[in-house]
N, C-alpha and C positions, 0 to 999 in steps of 0.2 A: 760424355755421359748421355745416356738415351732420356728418352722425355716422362718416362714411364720408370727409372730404373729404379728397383727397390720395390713397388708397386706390385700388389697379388691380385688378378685379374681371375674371375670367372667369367669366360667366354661358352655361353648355354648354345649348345645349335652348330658344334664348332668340328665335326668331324666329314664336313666338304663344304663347298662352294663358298657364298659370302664370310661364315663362318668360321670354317678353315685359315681363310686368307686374315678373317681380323687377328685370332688366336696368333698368327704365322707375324703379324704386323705387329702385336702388341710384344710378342716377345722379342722383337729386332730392337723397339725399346728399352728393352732392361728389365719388361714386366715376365714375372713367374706367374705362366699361365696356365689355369685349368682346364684344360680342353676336355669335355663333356657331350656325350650320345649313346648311342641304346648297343652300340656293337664295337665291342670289346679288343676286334684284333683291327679296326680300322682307326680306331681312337688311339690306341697304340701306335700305330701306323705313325700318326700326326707330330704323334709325341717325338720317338724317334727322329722323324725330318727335322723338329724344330731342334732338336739337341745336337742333334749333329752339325746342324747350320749357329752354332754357338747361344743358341737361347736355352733359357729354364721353362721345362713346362711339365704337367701329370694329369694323367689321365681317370677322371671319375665316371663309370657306367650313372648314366641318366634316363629315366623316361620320364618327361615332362607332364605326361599326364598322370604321375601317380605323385600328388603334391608330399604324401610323407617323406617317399624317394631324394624330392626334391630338398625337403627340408635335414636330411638326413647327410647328401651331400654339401651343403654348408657348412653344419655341424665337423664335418669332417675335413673341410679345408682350412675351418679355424682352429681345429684342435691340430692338424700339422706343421701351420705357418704363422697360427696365432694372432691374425688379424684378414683384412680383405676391404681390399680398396676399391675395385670397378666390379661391378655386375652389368655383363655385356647381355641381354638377353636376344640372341635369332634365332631361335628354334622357333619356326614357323611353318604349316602347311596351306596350298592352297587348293589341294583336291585330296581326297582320303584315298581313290583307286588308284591314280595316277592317270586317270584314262578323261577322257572329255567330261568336266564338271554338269549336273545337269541342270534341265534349264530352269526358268522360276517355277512351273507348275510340277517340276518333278524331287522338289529339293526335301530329303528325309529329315525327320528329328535325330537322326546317327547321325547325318551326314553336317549337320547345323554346327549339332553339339561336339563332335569331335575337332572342327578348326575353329570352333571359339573357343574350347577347351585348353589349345595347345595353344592358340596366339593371343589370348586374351590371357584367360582366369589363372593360367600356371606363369604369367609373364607377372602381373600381380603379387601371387602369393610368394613367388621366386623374391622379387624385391623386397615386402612385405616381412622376410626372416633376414633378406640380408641386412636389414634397415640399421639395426642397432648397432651392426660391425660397422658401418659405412658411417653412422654417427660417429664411432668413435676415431675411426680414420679421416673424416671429411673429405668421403670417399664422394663418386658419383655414378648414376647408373646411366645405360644407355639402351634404348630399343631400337632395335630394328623393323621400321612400320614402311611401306609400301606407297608408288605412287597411286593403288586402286584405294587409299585412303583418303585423298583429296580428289580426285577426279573419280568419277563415276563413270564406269565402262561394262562393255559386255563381253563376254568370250569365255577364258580360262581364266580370270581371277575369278568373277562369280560373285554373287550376294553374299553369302558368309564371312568369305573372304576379306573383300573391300570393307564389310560392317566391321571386321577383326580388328581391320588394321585404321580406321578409322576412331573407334574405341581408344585401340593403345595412346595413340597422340592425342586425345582430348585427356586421357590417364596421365598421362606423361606432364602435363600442365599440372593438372589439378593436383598429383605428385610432389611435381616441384617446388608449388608453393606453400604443400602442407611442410615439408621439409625444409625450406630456404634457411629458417630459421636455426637450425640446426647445423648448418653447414653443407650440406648435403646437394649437390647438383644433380637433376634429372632431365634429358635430352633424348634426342631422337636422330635418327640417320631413316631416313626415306627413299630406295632406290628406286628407278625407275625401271627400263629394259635393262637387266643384266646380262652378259654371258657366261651362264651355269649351266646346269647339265641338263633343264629344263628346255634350255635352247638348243639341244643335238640333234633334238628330233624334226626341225626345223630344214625347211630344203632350202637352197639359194636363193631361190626367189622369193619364198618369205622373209628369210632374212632380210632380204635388199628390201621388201614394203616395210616390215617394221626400221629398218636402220631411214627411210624417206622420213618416215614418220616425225622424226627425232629434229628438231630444228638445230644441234652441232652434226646431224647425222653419221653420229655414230653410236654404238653400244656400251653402254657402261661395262667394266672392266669387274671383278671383286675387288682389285687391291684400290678399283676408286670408292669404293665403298669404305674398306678399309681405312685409308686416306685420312675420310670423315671421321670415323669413328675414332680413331689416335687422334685428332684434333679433339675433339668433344671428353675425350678423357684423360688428355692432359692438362698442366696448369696454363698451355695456350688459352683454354675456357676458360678460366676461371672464373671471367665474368659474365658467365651464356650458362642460363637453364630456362629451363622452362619451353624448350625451342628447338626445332627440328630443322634439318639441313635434307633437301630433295638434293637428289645425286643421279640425275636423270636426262644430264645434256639438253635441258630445257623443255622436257617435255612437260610441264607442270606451269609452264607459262603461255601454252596452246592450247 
């Protein structure tokens, strides 16, 4: 029996990279996962892989930044399965263009509010609706927050960004202990360098200074991401909220 099995997962942020891989990991568990994102034939996509590799999983169109949206897919995966037990949230940006973030003196109120919009305020209100299901399940949630949340850096994570992700984990506390009482666990998973698709654009030789970088000198994986996050929402936890796990080869102790 998987660690998860019975278990109805909402995985937000779930149709590539860390996201992907956890949806893909939670349902190797046992767990009936909802894989959620804004595009329709690739969310399917996921579904498919995962059903054919013998797991349960369905696909809900999502955009994060329209909270009714948000509240509307909950609504709908309890009214299919009738309960919901993990709310995974990684839907996460950390540039709106994709292009070089700008620098402090060029930073817009669009450019602020759209990734504190999607990593902060919809990771809140996401929780926020699932709260009462996850009472009744003595479910637990999990975020996906960043090592530009505890270390302070400059480049492409950016001020927004790192203040985003920095926000979630003190939320994720403050969270856990409004709910402890209830049953309810609220945690975190913190990656460090991963390799996603953000890192293709990368030539050899940055790869090789970022992997120097890294005191195991190497690059986190998605499925070590993953990893965490099945530990954090199975009954392994049981006794862990409130508390975040860096997943970053030691980069967060440099």
């Amino acid at each position: 029996m998987g660690k998860l099995e019975g278990k109805v997962a909402i995985v937000v942020g779930s149709t590539s990279g860390i996201g992907k891989t956890i949806g893909e990991r939670f349902a190797e568990e046992g767990a009936t996962v909802i894989i959620t994102g804004r595009r329709d034939e690739v969310g399917k996509k996921v579904v498919d892989e995962i059903t054919k590799a013998g797991g349960k999983a369905d696909f809900y169109k999502l955009d994060v930044m329209d909270i009714d949206n948000c509240n509307e897919v909950i609504d709908a995966v309890i009214a299919k399965y009738g309960k919901l037990d993990i709310l995974d949230y990684n839907a996460g940006i950390a540039n709106v263009s994709r292009s070089a973030p700008p620098g402090l003196g060029d930073i817009t109120e669009e450019f602020w509010d759209a990734i504190l919009d999607t990593n902060l305020k919809s990771a809140f209100f996401m929780a926020q609706k699932a709260l009462p299901e996850l009472i009744k399940t003595k479910g637990n949630i999990i975020f996906t927050a960043s090592l530009a949340g505890t270390s302070a850096m400059t480049g492409k994570d950016g001020i927004p960004y790192g203040t985003s992700k920095a926000a979630i984990l003190h939320m994720m506390k403050m969270m856990a202990l409004n709910v402890a009482d209830k049953g309810v666990r609220v945690n975190a998973v913190s990656p460090g360098m991963t390799q996603t698709d953000i890192l293709a654009t990368c030539t050899p030789e940055m790869l090789e200074q970022l992997t120097e970088a890294i005191p195991l000198k190497c690059i986190s994986q998605p499925q070590d991401i993953a990893n965490a996050a099945l530990f954090l929402a199975s009954d392994d936890a049981s006794q862990i909220t409130g508390q975040y796990i860096s997943v970053c080869g030691g980069a967060s102790i440099g």
